[in-house]
One Martini backbone bead per residue (centre of mass of N, CA, C, O) as a GRO file, in nm:
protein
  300
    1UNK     BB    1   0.052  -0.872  -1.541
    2UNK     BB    2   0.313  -0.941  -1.319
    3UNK     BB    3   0.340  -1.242  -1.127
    4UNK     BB    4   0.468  -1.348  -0.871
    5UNK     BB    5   0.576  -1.587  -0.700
    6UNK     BB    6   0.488  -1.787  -0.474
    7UNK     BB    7   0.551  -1.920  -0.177
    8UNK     BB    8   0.787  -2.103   0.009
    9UNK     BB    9   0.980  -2.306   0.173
   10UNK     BB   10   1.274  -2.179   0.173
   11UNK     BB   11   1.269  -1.890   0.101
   12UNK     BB   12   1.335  -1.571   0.021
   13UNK     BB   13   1.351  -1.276   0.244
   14UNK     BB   14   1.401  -0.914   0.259
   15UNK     BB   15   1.483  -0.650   0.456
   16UNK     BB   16   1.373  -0.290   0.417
   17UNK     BB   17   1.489   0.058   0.452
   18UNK     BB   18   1.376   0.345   0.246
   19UNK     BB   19   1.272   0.549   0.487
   20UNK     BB   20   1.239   0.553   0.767
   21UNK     BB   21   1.311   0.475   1.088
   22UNK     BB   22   1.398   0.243   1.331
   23UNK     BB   23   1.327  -0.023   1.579
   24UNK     BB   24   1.485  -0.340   1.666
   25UNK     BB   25   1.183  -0.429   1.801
   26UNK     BB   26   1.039  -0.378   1.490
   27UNK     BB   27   1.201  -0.639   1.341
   28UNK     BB   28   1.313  -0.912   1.509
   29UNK     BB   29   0.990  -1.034   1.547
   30UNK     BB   30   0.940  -1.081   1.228
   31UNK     BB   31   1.189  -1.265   1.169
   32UNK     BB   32   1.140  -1.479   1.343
   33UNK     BB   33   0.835  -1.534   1.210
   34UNK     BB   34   0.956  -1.616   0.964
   35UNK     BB   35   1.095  -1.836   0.968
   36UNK     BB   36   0.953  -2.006   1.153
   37UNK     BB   37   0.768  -2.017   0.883
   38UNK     BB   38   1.014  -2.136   0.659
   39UNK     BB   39   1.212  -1.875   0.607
   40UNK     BB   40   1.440  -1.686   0.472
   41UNK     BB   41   1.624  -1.384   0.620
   42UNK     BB   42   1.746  -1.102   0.504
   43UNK     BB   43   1.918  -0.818   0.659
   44UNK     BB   44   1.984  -0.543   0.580
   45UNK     BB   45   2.266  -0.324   0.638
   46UNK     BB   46   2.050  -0.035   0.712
   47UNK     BB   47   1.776  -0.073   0.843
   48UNK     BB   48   1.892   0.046   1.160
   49UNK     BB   49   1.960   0.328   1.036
   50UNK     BB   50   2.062   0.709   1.123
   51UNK     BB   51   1.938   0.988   0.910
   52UNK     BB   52   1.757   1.133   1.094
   53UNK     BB   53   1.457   1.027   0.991
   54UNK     BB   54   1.666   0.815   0.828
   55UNK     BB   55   1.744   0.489   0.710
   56UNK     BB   56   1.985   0.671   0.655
   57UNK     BB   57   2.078   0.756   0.341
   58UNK     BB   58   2.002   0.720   0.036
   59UNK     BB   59   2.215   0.549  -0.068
   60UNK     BB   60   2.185   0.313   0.158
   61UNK     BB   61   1.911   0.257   0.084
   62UNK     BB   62   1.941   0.196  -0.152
   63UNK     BB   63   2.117  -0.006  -0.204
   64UNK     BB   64   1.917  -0.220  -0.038
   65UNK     BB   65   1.734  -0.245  -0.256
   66UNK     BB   66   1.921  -0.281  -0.498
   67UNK     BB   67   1.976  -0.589  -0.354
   68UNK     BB   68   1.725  -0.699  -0.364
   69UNK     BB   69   1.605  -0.642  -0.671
   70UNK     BB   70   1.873  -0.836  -0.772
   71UNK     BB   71   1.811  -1.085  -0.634
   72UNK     BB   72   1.749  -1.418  -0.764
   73UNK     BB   73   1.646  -1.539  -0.482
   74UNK     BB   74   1.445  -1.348  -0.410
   75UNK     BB   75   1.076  -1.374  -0.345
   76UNK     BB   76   1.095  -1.116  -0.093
   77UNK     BB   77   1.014  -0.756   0.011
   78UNK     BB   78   0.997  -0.632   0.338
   79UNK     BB   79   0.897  -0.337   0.465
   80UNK     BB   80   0.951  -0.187   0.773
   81UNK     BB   81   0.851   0.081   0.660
   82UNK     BB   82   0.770   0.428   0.631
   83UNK     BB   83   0.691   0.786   0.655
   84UNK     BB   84   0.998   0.910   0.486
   85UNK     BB   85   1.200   0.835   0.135
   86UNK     BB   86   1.148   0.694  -0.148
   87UNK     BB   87   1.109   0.970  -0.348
   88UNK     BB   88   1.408   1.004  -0.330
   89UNK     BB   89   1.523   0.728  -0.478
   90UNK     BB   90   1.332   0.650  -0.691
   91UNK     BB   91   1.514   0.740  -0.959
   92UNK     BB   92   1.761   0.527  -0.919
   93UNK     BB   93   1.620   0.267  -0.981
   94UNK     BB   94   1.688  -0.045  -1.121
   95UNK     BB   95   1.497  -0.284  -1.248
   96UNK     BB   96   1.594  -0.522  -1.483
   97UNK     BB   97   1.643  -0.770  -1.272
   98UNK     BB   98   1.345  -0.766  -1.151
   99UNK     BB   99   1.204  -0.837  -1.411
  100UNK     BB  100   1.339  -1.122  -1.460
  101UNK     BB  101   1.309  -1.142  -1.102
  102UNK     BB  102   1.044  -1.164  -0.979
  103UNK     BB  103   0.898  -0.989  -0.696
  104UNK     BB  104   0.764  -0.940  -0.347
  105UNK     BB  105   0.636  -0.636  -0.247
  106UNK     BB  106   0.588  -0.468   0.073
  107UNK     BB  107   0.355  -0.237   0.183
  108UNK     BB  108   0.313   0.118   0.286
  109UNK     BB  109   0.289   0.423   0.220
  110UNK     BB  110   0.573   0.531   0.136
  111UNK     BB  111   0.542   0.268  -0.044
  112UNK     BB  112   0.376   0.344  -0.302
  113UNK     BB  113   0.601   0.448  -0.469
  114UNK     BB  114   0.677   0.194  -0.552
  115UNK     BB  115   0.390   0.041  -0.659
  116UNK     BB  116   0.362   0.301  -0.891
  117UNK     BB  117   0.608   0.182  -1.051
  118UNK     BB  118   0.581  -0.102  -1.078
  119UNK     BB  119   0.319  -0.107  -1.260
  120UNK     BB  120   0.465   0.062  -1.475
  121UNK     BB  121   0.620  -0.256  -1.496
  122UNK     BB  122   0.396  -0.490  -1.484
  123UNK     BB  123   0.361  -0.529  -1.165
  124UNK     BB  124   0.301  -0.700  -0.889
  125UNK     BB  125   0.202  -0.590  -0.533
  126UNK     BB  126   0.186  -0.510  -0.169
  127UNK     BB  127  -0.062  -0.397   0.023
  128UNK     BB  128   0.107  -0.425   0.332
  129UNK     BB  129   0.236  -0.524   0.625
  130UNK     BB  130   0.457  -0.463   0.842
  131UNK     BB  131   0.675  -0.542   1.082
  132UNK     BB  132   0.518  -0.379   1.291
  133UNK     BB  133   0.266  -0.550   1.233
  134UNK     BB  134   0.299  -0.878   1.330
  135UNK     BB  135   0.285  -0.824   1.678
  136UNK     BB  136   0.047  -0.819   1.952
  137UNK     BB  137   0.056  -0.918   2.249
  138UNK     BB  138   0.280  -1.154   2.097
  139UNK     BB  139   0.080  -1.188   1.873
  140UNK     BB  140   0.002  -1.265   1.560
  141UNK     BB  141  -0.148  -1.097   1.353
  142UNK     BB  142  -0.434  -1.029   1.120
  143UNK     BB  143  -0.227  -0.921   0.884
  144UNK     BB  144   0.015  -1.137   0.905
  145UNK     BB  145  -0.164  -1.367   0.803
  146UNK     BB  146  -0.269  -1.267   0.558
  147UNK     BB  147  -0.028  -1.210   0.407
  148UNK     BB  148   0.064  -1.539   0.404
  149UNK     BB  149  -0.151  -1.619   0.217
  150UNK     BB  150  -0.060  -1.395  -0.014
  151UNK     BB  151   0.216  -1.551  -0.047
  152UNK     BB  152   0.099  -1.816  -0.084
  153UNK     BB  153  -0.181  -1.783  -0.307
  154UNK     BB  154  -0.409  -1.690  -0.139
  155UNK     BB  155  -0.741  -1.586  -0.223
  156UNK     BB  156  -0.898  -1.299  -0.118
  157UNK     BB  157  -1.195  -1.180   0.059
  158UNK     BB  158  -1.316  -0.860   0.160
  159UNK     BB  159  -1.461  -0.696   0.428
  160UNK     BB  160  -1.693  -0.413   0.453
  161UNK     BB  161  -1.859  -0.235   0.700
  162UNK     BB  162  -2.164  -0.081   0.714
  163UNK     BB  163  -2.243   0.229   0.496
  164UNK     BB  164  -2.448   0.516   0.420
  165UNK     BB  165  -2.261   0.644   0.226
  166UNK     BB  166  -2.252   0.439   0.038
  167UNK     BB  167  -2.183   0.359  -0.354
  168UNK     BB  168  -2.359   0.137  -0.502
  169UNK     BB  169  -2.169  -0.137  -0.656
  170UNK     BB  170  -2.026  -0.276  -0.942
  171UNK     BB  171  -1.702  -0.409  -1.014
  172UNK     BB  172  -1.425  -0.447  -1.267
  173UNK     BB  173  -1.096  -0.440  -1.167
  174UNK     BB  174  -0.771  -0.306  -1.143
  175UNK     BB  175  -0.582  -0.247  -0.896
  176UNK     BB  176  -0.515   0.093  -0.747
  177UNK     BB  177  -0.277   0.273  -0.493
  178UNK     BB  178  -0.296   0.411  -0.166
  179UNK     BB  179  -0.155   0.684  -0.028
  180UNK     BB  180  -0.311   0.987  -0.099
  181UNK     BB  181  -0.047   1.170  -0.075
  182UNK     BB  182   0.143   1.032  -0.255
  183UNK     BB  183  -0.084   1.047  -0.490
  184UNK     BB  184  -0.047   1.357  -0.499
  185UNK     BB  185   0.268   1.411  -0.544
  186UNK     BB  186   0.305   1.268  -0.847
  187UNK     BB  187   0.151   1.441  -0.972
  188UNK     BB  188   0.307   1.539  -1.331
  189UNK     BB  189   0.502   1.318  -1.308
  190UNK     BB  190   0.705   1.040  -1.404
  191UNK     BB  191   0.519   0.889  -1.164
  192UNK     BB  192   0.233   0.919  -1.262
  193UNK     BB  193  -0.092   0.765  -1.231
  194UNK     BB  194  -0.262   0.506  -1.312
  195UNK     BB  195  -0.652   0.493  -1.363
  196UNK     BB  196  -0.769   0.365  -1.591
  197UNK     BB  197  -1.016   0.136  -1.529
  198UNK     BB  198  -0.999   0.153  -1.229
  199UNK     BB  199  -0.933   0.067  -0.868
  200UNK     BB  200  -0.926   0.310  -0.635
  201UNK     BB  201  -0.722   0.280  -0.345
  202UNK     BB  202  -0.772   0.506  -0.030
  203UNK     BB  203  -0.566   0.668   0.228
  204UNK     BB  204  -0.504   0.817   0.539
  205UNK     BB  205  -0.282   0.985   0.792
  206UNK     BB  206  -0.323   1.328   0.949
  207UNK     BB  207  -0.454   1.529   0.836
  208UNK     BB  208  -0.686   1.770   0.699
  209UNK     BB  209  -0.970   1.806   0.565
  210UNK     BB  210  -0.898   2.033   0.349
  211UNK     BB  211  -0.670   1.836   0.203
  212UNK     BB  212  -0.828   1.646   0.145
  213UNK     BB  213  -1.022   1.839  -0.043
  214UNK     BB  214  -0.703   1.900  -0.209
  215UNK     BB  215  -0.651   1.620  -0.311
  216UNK     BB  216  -0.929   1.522  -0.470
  217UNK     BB  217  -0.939   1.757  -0.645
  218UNK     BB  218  -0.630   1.690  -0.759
  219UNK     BB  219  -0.731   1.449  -0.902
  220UNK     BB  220  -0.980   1.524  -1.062
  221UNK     BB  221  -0.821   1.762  -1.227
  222UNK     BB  222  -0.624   1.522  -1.349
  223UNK     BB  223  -0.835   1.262  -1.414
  224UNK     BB  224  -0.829   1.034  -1.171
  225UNK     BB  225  -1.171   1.003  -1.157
  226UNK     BB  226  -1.329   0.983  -1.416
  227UNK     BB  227  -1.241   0.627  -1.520
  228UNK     BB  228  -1.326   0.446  -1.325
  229UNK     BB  229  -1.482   0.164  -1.161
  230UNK     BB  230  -1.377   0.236  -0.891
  231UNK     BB  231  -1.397   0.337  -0.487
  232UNK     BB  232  -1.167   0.298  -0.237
  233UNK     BB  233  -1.196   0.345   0.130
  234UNK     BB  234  -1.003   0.330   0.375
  235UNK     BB  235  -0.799   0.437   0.631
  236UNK     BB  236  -0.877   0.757   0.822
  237UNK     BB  237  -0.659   0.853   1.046
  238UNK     BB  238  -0.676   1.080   1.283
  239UNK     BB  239  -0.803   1.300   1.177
  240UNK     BB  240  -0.842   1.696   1.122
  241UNK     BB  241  -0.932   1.998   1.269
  242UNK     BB  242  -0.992   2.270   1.253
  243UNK     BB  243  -1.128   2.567   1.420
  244UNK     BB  244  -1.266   2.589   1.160
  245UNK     BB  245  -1.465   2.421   1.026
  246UNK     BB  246  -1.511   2.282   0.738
  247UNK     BB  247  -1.803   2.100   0.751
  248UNK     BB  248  -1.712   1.777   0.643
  249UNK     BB  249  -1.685   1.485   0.603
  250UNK     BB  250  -1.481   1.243   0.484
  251UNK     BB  251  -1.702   1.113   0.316
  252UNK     BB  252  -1.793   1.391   0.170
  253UNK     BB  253  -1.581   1.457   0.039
  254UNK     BB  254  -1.554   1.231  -0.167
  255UNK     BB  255  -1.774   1.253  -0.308
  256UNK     BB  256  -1.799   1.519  -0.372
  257UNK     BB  257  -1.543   1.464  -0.606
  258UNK     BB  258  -1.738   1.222  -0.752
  259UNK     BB  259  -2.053   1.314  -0.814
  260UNK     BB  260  -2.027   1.247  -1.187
  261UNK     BB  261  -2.015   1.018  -1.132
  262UNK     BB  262  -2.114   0.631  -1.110
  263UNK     BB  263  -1.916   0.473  -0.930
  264UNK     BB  264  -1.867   0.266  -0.678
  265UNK     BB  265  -1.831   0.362  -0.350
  266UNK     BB  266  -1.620   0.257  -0.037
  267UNK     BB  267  -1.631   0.231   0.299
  268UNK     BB  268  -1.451   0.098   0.536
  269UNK     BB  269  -1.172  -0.041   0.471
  270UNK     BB  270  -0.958  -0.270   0.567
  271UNK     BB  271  -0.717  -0.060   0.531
  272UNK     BB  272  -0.450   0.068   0.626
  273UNK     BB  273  -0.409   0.265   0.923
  274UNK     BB  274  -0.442  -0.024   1.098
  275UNK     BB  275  -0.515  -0.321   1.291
  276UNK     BB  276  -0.645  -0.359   1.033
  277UNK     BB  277  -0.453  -0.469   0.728
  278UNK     BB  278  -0.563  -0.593   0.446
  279UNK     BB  279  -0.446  -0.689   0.192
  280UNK     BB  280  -0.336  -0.592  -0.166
  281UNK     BB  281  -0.286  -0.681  -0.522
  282UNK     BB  282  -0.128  -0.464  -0.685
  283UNK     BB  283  -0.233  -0.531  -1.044
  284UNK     BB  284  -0.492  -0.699  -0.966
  285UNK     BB  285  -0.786  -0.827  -1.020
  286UNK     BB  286  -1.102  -0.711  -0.946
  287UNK     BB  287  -1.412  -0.729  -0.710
  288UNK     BB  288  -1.683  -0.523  -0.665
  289UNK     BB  289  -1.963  -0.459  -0.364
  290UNK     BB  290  -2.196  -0.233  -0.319
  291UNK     BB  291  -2.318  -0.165  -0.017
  292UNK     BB  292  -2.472  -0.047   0.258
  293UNK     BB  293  -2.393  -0.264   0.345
  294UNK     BB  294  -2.209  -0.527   0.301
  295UNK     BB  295  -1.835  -0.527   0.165
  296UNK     BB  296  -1.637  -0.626  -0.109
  297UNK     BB  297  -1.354  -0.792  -0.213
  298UNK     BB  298  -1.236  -0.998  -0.478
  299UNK     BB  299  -1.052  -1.135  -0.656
  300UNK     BB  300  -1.061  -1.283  -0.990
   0.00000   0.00000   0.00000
């Protein structure tokens, strides 16, 4: 897997808006810090626009983003929001420019569908936190120290605190993942996830239980999850039932869904929509240690 440059002072960062509008409010105070940081910052031409839900037209949106995948002067792009739009745009994009002059792409949630295609041109991103996620009653969050970490080349390791879920185990392999409803949407398609050998991080937002049940069975019965390494479960945040309830609770459904394999499964782990968002650099080799107590996740 090809890892793009890490950053230094007076690198070029571009943001771009592939998904959902935004309001400039959750944009401008990023920019500036990350300036602040001495990075040279520029917003695309459309980050700010809106069209329906979305950031712009298709096209407006993709523009921005093809226009940042082909600057070679870019050494990274770090998307505003997810929300809804990615899927729209995403068979049109050119890699060409991109695989010559890789650059690290940032996003999570709605933006797994570029980190799915990226790995498939052998490129590593990171599922890190956006944009709106980087100052919190004024002060720079700690999801946003962790990802400039990251962008500067410093390898992290994450604790996830203890849940008698977990089912312990070592693992060691490259991780892949993101948003659970988006890999659950590509599955079948020309932008399939491949899962074999690796260890798949899943998380999501606002579900129902039952969705949850119906996702990860198709995950199963797709193969997705027979030759795993591990499977690490980041934030379900949100989540909802029926009136008539489900039964189980969502560590139970993942399980269940697991149940025949024996590779360590971790929950409770910091990532996705939380207010503790640690980065992860999909594409790259991780280490896995799952026990009752605490549990890490390491570069290796």
């Amino acid at each position: 897997m090809i890892v793009p440059d890490y950053l230094k002072k007076g690198d070029l960062i571009r943001i771009v808006s592939p998904s959902g509008k935004i309001q400039e409010e959750k944009v401008c105070p990023a920019v500036k810090l990350l300036r602040e940081e001495g990075f040279e910052v520029i917003v695309g031409e459309h980050v700010l626009d809106s069209h329906f839900q979305f950031a712009g037209t298709d096209k407006q949106r993709l523009d921005d983003l093809q226009t940042a995948f082909d600057d070679p002067r870019c050494k990274a792009i770090i998307c505003s929001r997810g929300g809804y739009g990615a899927i729209r745009i995403a068979g049109n994009i050119n890699f060409s420019k991109f695989i010559k002059n890789p650059k690290w792409l940032v996003g999570f949630s709605d933006i797994t569908v570029l980190h799915v295609l990226l790995q498939k041109k052998g490129l590593c991103s990171i599922h890190g936190a956006m944009t709106a996620f980087y100052l919190k009653e004024d002060k720079p969050t700690e999801s946003y120290r962790e990802l400039l970490k990251i962008l500067k080349g410093e390898k992290n390791g994450i604790q996830a605190p203890a849940c008698d879920f977990n089912r312990p185990g070592l693992a060691d392999g490259q991780l892949t993942g993101g948003n659970l409803s988006i890999l659950y949407s590509m599955l079948g398609t020309s932008m399939d996830p491949n899962t074999d050998g690796k260890i798949l991080f899943i998380e999501d937002i606002s579900e129902y239980l039952y969705h949850l049940d119906r996702m990860m069975h198709g995950l199963k019965f797709s193969g997705k999850l027979k030759n795993l390494k591990g499977l690490v479960a980041g934030g379900f945040t949100e989540m909802v039932d029926n009136d008539s309830p489900f039964g189980q609770s969502i560590e139970e459904i993942i399980l269940d869904a697991v149940k025949e394999y024996n590779y360590p499964v971790c929950f409770n782990f910091p990532s996705g929509h939380l207010d503790r968002n640690m980065p992860l650099v999909l594409g790259t080799r991780y280490q896995l240690t799952v026990s009752q107590g605490e549990s890490s996740l390491r570069i290796a």
